[in-house]
C-alpha positions, 0 to 999 in steps of 0.5 A: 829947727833953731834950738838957740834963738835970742830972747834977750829983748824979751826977758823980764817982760811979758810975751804975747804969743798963740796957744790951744786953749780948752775953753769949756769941757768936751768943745774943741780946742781954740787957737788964741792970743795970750800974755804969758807972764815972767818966770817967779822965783823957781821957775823958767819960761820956756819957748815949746818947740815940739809937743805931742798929744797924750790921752790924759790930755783928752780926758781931762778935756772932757772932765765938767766936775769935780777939782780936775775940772778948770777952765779955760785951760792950756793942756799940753804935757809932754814936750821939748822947749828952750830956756827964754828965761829963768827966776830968782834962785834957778841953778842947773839951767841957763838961757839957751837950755834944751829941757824936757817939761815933766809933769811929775815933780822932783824937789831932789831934796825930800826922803822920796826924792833921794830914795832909789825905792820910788819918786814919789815926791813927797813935798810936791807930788800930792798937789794936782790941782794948783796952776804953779808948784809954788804959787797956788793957783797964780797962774802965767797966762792971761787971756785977751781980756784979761782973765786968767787960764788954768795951767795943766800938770804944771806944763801947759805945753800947747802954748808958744811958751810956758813957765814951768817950775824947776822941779819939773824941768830936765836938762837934755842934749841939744843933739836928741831929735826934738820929735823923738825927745818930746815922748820921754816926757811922758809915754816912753819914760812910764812904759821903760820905767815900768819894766826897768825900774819898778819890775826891775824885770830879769834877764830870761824872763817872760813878758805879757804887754796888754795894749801897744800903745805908746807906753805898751810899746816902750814896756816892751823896749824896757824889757828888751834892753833888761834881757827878757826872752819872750815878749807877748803883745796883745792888741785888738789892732794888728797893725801895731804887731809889725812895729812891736816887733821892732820893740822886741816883741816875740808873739803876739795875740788879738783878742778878737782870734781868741774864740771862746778861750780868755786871753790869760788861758792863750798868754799860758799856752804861748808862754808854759803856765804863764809869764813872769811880768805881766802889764795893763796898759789900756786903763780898763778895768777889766783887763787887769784881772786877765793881766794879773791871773796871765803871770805864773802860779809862783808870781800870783802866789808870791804876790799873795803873799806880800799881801797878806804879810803886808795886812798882817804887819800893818794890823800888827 
């Protein structure tokens, strides 16, 4: 795939290419023409050259109310592409540029930013709504009649081409395969950071991963890459052990094997009274009582403690 095509000729002007377009919630995706406008000041127009598909994207298809709900709209976030052409005021990224789009801001100049505690961007990160990071609801797509499109977390990969404000960009090597690059966007990069960054997991330690999904999977490499010794995965599809094992997973449990004993009672016979770290990577609800009761005596009551130091201080 050519990763460095001339846009000369297209540069500063409007481009008319295809794109997914959500129409309505819960309908299927529509392929049609649209105009994809120059990039403002801070911003970059990027030509899409892999993009995948994420459950956040399907479940904001289906979203009929409330301020996350707007359409018609280009979904779409987790993708590479290559700089066509950049705004007023861009340093760091040039024509020809392979970047990865990143749906989670970072201005690199608030407190957050620069804090190694967290990336919580505390100038950009609150809004979820607006079609650009600093426009508002101006958007750079327009229909065949004219009429605006919503852009999706700032990305909008399921279009030829997209503008992305440069807080969202990252600038990656040209020799990283583009389908293996497009999952740091978003699923890789959640799952690793979980285990790396934010439990910041100890060599020897004890791992329980619910869900090996994409971002179940990648906590599991996490892990593996920071020394863990066990790494549990629990799964209602065991298909997905084999290639856990390939992540570094040790053991691994379906739910559905499990009888009459909970998942947290068969995690603390595998793993001596319970692991270390324990992950929910479903998003159900009812999981997360199972992952956090699945840790060790010691971690649930360091946890507590935190708690109610944390109540105590803030009442204080």
């Amino acid at each position: 795939m050519d990763k460095t095509p001339s846009f000369s000729s297209q540069e500063g002007k409007p481009i008319r290419c295809k794109a997914a377009i959500c129409r309505k919630a819960g309908e299927a995706l529509v392929i049609e023409e649209i105009q994809v406008y120059p990039p403002q000041a801070y911003e970059v127009r990027i030509k899409i050259l892999c993009t995948t598909l994420c459950h956040t994207d399907l479940a904001f298809s289906k979203y009929d109310s409330g301020p996350l709900a707007k359409f018609p709209r280009i979904l779409g976030h987790e993708a590479v592409g290559v700089v066509e052409s950049i705004g007023d005021h861009v340093d760091g990224f040039k024509q020809g540029d392979v970047v990865l789009p990143v749906f989670h801001p970072h201005c690199e100049e608030c407190r957050d930013c620069k804090s190694s505690k967290g990336n919580w961007c505390s100038r950009f990160a609150e809004d979820l709504v607006s079609n650009t990071r600093r426009y508002g609801m101006a958007s750079r797509f327009e229909d065949s009649m004219g009429e605006d499109i919503h852009h999706f977390f700032f990305v909008s990969s399921f279009s030829e081409y997209t503008v992305v404000d440069i807080a969202h960009l990252v600038k990656i090597s040209p020799e990283i395969p583009v389908d293996r690059a497009v999952l740091l966007s978003c699923g890789v990069s959640t799952g690793i950071g979980a285990a790396w960054k934010t439990a910041d997991i100890e060599e020897g330690s004890t791992i329980a991963v619910f869900g090996l999904g994409a971002v179940g999977l990648a906590v599991g490499e996490g892990a593996r890459l920071r020394g863990a010794a066990q790494i549990i995965g629990i799964d209602i599809n065991p298909d997905k052990f084999a290639l856990g094992k390939k992540f570094g997973f040790t053991d691994f449990i379906n739910p559905t094997l499990c009888g009459h004993k909970k998942i947290s009672e068969v995690i603390k016979e595998i793993a001596s009274g319970g692991v270390d770290y324990s992950f929910e990577c479903v998003g159900k609800t009812s999981l997360l009582s199972e992952a956090f009761i699945s840790t060790r005596t010691v971690r649930l009551f360091r946890i507590m403690q935190f708690r109610i130091n944390f109540n105590i201080s803030t009442v204080v």
